[in-house]
C-alpha positions in Angstrom: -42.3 -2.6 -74.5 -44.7 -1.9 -71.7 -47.6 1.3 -72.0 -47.8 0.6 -67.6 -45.4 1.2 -65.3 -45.4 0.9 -61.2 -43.4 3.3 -60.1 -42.6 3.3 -56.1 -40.9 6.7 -54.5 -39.2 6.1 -51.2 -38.8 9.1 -49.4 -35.6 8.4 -46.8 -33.9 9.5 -43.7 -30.2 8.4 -44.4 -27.7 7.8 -41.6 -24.2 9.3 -43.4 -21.4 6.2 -43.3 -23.7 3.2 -42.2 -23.7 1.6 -45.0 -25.3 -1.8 -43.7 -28.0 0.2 -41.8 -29.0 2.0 -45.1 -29.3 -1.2 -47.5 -31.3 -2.9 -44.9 -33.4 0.2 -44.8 -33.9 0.3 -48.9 -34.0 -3.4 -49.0 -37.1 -3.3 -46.6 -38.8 -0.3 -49.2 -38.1 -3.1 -52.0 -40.2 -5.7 -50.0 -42.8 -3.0 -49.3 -42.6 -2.1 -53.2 -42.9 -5.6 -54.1 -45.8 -4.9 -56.2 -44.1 -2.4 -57.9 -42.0 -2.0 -61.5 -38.8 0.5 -60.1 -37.6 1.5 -56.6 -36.5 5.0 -56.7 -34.2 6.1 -53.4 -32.7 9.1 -53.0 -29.2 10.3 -53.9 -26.7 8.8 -52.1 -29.0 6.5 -50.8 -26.5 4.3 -49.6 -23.6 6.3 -48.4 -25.8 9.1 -46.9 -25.4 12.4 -47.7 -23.4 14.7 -47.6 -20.8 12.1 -47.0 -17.7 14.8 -47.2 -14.1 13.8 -47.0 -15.0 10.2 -46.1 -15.4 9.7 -49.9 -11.5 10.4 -50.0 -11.1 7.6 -47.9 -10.2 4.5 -49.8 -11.6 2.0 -47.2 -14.8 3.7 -47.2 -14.6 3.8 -51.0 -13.8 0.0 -50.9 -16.6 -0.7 -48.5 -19.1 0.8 -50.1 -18.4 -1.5 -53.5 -19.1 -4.2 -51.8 -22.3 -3.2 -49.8 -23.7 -2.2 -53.6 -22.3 -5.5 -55.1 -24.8 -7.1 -52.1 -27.8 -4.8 -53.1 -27.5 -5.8 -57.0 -27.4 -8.7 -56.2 -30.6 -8.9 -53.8 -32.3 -7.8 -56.7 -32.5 -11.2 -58.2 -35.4 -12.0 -55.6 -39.0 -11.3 -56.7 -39.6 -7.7 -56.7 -39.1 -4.7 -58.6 -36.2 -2.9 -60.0 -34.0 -0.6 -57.7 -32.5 3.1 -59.0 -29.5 2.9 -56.2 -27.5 5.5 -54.9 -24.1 5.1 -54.0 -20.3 5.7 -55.2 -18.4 4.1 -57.9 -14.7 4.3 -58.2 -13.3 3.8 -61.6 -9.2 4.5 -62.6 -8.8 6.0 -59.1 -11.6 9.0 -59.5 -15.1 8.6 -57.5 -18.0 9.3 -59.4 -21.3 10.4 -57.3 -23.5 7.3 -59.0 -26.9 5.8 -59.8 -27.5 1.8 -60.8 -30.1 0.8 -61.9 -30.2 -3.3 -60.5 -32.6 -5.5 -62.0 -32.6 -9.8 -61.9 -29.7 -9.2 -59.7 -27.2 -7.5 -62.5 -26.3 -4.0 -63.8 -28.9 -2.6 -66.2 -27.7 1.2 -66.5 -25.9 3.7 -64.8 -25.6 7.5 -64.4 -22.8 9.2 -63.0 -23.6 12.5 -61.8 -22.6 15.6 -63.9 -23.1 18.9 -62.4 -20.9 18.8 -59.3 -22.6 21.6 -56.7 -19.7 23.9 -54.9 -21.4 26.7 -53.7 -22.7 27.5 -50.4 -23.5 23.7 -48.3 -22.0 22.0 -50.8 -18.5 21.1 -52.1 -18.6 17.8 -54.2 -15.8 19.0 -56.6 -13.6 18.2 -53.4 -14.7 14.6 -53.8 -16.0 13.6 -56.8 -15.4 13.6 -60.4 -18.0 15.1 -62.9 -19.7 12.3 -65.5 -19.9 13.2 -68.7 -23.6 14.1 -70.0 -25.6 10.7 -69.6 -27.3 8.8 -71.7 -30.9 7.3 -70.8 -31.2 3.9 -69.5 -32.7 1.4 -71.0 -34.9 -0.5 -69.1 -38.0 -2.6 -70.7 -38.1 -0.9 -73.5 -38.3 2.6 -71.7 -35.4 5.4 -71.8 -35.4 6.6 -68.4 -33.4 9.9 -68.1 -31.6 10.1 -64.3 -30.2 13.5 -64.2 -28.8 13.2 -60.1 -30.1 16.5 -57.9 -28.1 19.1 -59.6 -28.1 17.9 -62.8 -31.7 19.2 -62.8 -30.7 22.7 -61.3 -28.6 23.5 -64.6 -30.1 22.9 -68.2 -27.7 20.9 -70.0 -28.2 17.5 -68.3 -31.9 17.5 -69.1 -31.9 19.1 -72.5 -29.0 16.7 -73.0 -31.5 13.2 -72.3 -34.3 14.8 -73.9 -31.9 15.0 -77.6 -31.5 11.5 -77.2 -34.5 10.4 -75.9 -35.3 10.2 -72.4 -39.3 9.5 -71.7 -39.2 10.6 -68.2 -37.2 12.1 -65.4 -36.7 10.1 -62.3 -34.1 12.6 -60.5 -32.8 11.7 -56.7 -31.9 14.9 -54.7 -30.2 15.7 -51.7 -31.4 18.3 -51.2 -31.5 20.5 -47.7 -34.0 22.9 -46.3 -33.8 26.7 -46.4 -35.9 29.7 -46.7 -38.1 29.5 -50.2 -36.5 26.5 -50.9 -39.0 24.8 -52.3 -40.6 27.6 -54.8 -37.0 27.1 -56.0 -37.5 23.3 -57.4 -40.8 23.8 -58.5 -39.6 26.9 -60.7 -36.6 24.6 -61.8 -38.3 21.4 -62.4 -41.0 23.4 -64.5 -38.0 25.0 -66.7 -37.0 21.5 -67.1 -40.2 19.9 -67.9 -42.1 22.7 -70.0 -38.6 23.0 -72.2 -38.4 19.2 -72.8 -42.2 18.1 -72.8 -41.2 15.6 -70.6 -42.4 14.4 -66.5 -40.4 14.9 -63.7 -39.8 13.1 -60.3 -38.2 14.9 -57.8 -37.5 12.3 -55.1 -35.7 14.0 -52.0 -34.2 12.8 -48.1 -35.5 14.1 -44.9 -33.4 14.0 -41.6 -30.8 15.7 -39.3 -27.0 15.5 -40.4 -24.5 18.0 -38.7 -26.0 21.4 -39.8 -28.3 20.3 -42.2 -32.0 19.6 -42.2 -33.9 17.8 -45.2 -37.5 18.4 -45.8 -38.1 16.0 -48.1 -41.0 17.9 -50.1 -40.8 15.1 -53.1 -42.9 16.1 -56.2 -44.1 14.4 -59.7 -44.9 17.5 -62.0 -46.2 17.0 -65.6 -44.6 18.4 -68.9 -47.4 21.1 -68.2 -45.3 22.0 -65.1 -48.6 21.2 -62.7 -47.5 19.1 -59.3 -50.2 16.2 -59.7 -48.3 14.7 -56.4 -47.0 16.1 -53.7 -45.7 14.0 -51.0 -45.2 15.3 -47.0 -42.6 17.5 -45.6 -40.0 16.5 -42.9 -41.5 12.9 -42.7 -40.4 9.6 -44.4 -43.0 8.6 -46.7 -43.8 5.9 -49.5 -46.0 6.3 -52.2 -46.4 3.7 -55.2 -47.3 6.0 -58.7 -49.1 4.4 -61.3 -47.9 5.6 -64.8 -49.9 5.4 -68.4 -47.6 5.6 -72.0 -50.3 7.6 -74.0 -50.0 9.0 -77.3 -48.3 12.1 -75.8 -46.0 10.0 -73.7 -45.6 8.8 -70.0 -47.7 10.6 -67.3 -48.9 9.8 -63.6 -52.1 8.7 -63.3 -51.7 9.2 -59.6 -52.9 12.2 -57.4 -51.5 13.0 -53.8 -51.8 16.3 -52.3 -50.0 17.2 -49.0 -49.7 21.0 -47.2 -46.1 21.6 -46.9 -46.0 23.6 -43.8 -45.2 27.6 -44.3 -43.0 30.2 -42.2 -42.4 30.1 -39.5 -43.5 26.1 -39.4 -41.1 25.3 -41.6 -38.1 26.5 -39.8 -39.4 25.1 -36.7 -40.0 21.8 -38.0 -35.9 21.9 -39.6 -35.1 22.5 -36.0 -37.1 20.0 -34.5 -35.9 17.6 -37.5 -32.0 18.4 -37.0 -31.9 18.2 -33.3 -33.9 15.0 -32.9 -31.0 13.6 -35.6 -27.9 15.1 -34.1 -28.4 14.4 -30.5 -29.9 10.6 -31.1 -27.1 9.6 -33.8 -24.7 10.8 -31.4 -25.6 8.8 -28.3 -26.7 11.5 -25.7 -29.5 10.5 -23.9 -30.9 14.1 -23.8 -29.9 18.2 -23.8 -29.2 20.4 -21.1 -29.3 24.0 -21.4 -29.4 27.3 -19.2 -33.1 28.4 -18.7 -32.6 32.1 -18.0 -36.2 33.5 -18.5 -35.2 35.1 -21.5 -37.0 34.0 -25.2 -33.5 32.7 -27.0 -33.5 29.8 -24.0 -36.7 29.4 -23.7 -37.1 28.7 -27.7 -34.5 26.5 -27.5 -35.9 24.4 -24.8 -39.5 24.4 -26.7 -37.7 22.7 -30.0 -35.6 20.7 -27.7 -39.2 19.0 -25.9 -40.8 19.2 -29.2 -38.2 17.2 -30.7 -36.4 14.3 -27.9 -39.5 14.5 -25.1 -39.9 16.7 -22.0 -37.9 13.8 -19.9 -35.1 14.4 -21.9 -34.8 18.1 -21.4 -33.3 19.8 -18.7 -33.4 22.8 -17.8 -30.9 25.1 -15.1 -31.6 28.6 -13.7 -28.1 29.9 -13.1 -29.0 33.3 -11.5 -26.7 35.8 -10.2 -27.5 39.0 -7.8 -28.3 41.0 -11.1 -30.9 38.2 -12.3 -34.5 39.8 -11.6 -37.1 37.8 -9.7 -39.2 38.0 -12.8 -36.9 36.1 -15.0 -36.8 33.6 -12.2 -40.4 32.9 -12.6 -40.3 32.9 -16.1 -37.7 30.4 -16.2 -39.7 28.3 -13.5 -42.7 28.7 -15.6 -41.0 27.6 -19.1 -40.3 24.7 -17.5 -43.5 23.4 -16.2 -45.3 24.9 -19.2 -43.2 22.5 -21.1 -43.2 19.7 -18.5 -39.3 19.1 -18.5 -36.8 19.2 -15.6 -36.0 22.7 -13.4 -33.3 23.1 -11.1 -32.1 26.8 -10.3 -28.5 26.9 -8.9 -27.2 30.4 -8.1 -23.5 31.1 -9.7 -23.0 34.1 -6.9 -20.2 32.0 -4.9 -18.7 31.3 -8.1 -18.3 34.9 -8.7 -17.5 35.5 -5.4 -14.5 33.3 -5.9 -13.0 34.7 -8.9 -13.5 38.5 -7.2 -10.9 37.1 -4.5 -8.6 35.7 -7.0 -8.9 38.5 -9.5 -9.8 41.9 -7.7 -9.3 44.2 -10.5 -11.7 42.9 -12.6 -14.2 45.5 -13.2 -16.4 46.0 -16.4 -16.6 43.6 -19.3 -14.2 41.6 -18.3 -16.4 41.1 -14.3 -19.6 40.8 -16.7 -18.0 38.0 -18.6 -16.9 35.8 -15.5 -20.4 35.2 -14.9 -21.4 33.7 -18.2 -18.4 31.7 -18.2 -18.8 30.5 -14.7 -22.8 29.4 -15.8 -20.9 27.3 -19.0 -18.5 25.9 -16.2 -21.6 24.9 -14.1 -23.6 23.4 -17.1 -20.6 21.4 -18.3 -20.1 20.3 -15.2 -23.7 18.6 -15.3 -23.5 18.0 -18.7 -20.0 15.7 -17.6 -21.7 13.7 -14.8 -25.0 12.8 -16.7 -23.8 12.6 -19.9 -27.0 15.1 -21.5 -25.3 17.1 -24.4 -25.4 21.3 -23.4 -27.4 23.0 -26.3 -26.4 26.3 -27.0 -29.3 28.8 -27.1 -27.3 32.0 -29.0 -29.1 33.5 -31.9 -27.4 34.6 -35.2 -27.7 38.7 -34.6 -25.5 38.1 -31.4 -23.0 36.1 -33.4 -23.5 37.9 -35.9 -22.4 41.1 -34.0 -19.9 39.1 -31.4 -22.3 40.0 -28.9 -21.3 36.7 -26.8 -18.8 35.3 -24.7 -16.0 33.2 -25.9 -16.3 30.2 -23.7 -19.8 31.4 -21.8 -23.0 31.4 -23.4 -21.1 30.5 -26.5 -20.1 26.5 -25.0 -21.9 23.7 -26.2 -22.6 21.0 -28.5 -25.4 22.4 -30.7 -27.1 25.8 -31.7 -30.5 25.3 -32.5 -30.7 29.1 -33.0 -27.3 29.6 -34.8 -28.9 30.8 -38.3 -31.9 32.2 -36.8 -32.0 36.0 -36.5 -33.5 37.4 -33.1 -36.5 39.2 -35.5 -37.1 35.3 -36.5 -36.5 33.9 -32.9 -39.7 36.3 -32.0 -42.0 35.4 -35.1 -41.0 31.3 -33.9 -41.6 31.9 -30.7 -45.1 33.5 -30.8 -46.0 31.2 -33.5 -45.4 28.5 -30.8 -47.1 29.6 -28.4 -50.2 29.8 -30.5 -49.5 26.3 -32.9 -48.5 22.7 -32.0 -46.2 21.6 -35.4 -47.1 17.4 -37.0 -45.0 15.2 -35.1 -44.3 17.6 -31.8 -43.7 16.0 -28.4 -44.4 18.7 -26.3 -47.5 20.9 -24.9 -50.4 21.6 -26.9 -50.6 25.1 -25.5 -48.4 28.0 -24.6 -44.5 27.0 -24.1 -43.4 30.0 -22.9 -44.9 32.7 -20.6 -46.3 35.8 -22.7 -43.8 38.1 -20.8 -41.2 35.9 -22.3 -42.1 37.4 -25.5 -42.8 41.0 -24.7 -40.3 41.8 -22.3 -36.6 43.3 -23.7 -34.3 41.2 -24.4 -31.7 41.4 -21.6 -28.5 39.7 -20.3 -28.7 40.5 -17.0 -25.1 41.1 -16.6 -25.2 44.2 -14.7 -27.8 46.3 -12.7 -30.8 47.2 -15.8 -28.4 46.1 -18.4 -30.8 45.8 -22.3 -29.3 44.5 -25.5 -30.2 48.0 -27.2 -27.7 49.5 -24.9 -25.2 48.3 -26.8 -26.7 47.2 -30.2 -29.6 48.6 -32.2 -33.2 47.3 -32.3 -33.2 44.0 -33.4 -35.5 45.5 -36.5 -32.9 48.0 -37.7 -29.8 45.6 -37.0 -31.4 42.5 -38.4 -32.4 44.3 -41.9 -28.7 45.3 -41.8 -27.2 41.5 -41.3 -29.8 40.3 -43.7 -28.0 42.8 -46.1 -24.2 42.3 -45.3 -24.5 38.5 -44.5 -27.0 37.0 -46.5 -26.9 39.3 -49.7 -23.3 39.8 -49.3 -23.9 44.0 -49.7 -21.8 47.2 -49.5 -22.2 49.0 -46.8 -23.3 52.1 -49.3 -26.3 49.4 -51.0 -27.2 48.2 -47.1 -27.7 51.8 -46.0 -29.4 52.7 -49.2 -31.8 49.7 -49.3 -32.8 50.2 -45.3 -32.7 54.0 -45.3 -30.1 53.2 -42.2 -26.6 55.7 -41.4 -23.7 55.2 -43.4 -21.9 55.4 -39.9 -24.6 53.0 -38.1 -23.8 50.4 -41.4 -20.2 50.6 -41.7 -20.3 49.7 -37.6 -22.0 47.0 -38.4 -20.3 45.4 -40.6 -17.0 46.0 -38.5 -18.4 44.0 -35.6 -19.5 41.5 -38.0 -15.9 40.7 -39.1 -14.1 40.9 -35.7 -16.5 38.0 -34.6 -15.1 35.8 -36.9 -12.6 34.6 -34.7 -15.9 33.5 -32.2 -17.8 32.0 -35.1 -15.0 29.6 -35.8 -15.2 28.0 -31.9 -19.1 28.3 -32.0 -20.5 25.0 -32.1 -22.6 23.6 -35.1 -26.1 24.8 -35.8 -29.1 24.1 -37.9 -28.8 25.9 -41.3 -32.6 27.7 -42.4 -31.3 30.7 -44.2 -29.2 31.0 -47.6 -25.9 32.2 -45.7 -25.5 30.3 -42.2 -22.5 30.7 -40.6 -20.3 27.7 -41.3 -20.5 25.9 -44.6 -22.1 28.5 -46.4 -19.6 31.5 -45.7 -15.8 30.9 -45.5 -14.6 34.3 -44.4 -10.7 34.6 -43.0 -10.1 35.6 -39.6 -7.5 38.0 -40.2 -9.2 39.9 -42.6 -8.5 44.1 -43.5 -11.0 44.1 -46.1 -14.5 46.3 -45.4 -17.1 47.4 -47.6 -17.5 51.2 -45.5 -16.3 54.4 -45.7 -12.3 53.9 -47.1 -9.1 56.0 -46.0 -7.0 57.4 -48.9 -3.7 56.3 -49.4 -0.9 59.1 -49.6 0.0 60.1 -52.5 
């Protein structure tokens, strides 16, 4: 039995299905642990996650056996213990599953018990719950490895601390969203001050799909104080040093980091999950229409911030209602951010389609023009092969207040679950801060007017969003209310002191854009409901929450 023990965290990026790339990756954290006791990865480790439906496939399944027969063995080389994270199939169920490798066999494992299907997350699709675990054994210490939600939920913990555990080592998967983090630390101090135990909270960071990881790992005390705190957003590596006293195991390590705060934060999951998507894809870069309004000119900022100003490109696609100013603003986005500028008018296009179709007037006239600017950018995006980003925010989706197949195209959505009242607050928070890790300017990225001016789509002569929707203050309280809270219309008008009638409108819109949201491409999640994975709503749908019609007698 040992009263000192090296712990090494390894907080990861993952890459979801490379399963080679992945070991390689933890294998070099063992050589750079080597002075270490235990390895601890995060969740999944191997696999990546969230791995989805590729867990139902049995070659995948069969594939990733043998890449963790490979790392157990490795383990008989000097160096310390690994906790891996990976898949185990057993009587034709998957089990979401952490070994613990040691001399190059099996010393313990822990299949994961609470299986998270809410919101993001649907392993009960996939996997198979494990029954309550038991510690592991290992050199005379009972290490309790509840797996991510295990520590959510009390049962797990209290379960290893009945039979007893000494410490917590807990791999998460864990994505970014608002407050997410006041959220572990309230849940790993429930779990520590009820068992009198320490906690490690060992998270991912990185881009996959619509997800961002912050990584944000913590080792808290039975006390519930944080005495590390390791940085946000960035891979990181910390050896801990850990005394057995006569009140049991604690850190004897300190590390502090400033995890960044709103509106940082979101920025930095958008910088994070773009960087990701468009490099583990293969594009060499984004394009994206530079109007002179703030969504594009957001957009663009993350984009440079994220990939490089030479991998940004941005077209001015004006028509004969675009004003001169948003011309210059466009121009002046771009050399504020140091990227590519190219302005090519969309007027013959339009032209063209008034021959072939003279009796469009209206909506329908307004909407060739966006669709004929997504034809154009595709077009470019075609012959260099630079993915379009979509620069929409989630109170036009939210409202259908875009064009199917117009300012709707494109790969990825940077702004998809960002509100326009959130696209402002990032925007001016920009302008005056440079995030860690940025590419871009250290100044302004976007011209003040940008900002100030109101938002328009410059689809007819003096055309303003509030013509046809709200201010963005009153409509995106409302959202927050219908979307994110999942309110009546009644407890929406109550709890924004808004109309019944203005409400009930609201939430109409709201549902006849689903049939948009489900050919909107994939976005960055930041909020608690994003539109996607986290709400499943049917298309044809007669149910609303307003004012209701009674049925004859």
């Amino acid at each position: 039995m040992t009263d000192r023990l090296r712990i090494a965290l390894a907080q990861m990026n993952q890459r979801v299905g490379d399963l080679e790339g992945n070991a390689a990756a933890m294998l070099d954290m063992r050589r750079k642990a080597k002075d270490a006791d235990l390895l601890l990865c995060p969740e999944l480790q191997l696999v990546g996650y969230p791995p989805e439906d590729l867990v139902l496939k049995p070659e995948f399944v069969r594939r990733v056996h043998e890449c963790t027969d490979q790392l157990v063995a490795a383990t008989a080389e000097p160096g310390p213990a690994m906790l891996i994270g990976t898949i185990t199939n057993e009587g034709g169920q998957n089990f979401n599953t952490m070994l613990l490798a040691d001399g190059g066999r099996v010393i313990g494992r822990t299949f994961k018990h609470e299986l998270p299907n809410y919101g993001t997350f649907d392993e009960k699709r996939i996997f198979t719950p494990g029954p309550l675990p038991e510690p592991i054994v290992w050199r005379g210490i009972r290490l309790g490895v509840p797996v991510c939600e295990d520590m959510w939920l009390e049962p797990v913990c209290a379960h290893l601390a009945e039979l007893g555990a000494e410490l917590f080592l807990v791999p998460h998967g864990s994505p970014f969203e608002l407050d997410k983090n006041q959220t572990r630390e309230r849940l790993g101090r429930a779990r520590t001050t009820s068992t009198g135990l320490p906690l490690v909270f060992l998270n991912r960071v990185g881009g996959q799909d619509e997800l961002a990881f912050d990584g944000s790992s913590f080792v808290m005390h039975p006390d519930g104080e944080i005495v590390v705190q390791m940085a946000d957003w960035d891979e990181a590596f910390l050896v801990t040093e850990w005394a057995r006293g006569a009140d049991g195991w604690r850190c004897e390590t300190r590390f502090d980091h400033e995890l960044d705060a709103f509106p940082a934060d979101v920025y930095r999951a958008m910088m994070v999950a773009i960087r990701d998507y468009v490099g583990r894809n293969g594009f060499p870069g984004v394009i994206l229409g530079l109007s002179g309004g703030i969504d594009s000119a957001l957009s663009a900022a993350v984009a440079v911030d994220a990939l490089g100003a030479d991998k940004v490109w941005g077209v001015m696609l004006p028509s004969k209602y675009t004003s001169p100013e948003s011309l210059e603003d466009a121009r002046e986005c771009a050399k504020l951010l140091g990227c590519r500028h190219d302005a090519i008018s969309i007027a013959p296009g339009v032209d063209a389609v008034d021959e072939m179709l003279p009796q469009l007037s209206g909506l329908a006239a307004e909407n060739v023009q966006a669709r004929l600017r997504m034809v154009t950018l595709m077009a470019l995006s075609n012959a260099g092969g630079q993915m379009l980003l979509t620069t929409g925010n989630k109170s036009e989706m939210s409202v259908g207040y875009a064009t199917l197949y117009g300012d709707m195209a494109g790969g990825y959505s940077v702004l998809k679950d960002a509100y326009k009242t959130t696209v402002f607050a990032l925007s001016r928070w920009r302008n005056a801060s440079k995030p860690e890790g940025a590419l871009g300017p250290d100044g302004p990225v976007m011209p003040a007017r940008v900002i100030t001016k109101p938002p328009t789509a410059e689809l007819r002569p003096g055309q303003k969003d509030e013509d046809s929707l709200p201010p963005y203050s009153v409509l995106d309280r409302i959202l927050e209310g219908l979307v994110d809270k999942e309110m009546s219309v009644n407890e929406v008008a109550i709890a924004t002191g808004e109309e019944v009638a203005l409400v009930a409108d609201i939430e109409t819109k709201l549902l006849k854009a689903e049939y948009k949201r489900r050919q909107a491409p994939p976005g960055v999640k930041i909020g608690t409901r994003n539109f996607g994975r986290d709400r499943r709503y049917p298309i044809s749908n007669f149910f609303h929450t307003g004012p209701t019609v009674k049925l004859p007698r």
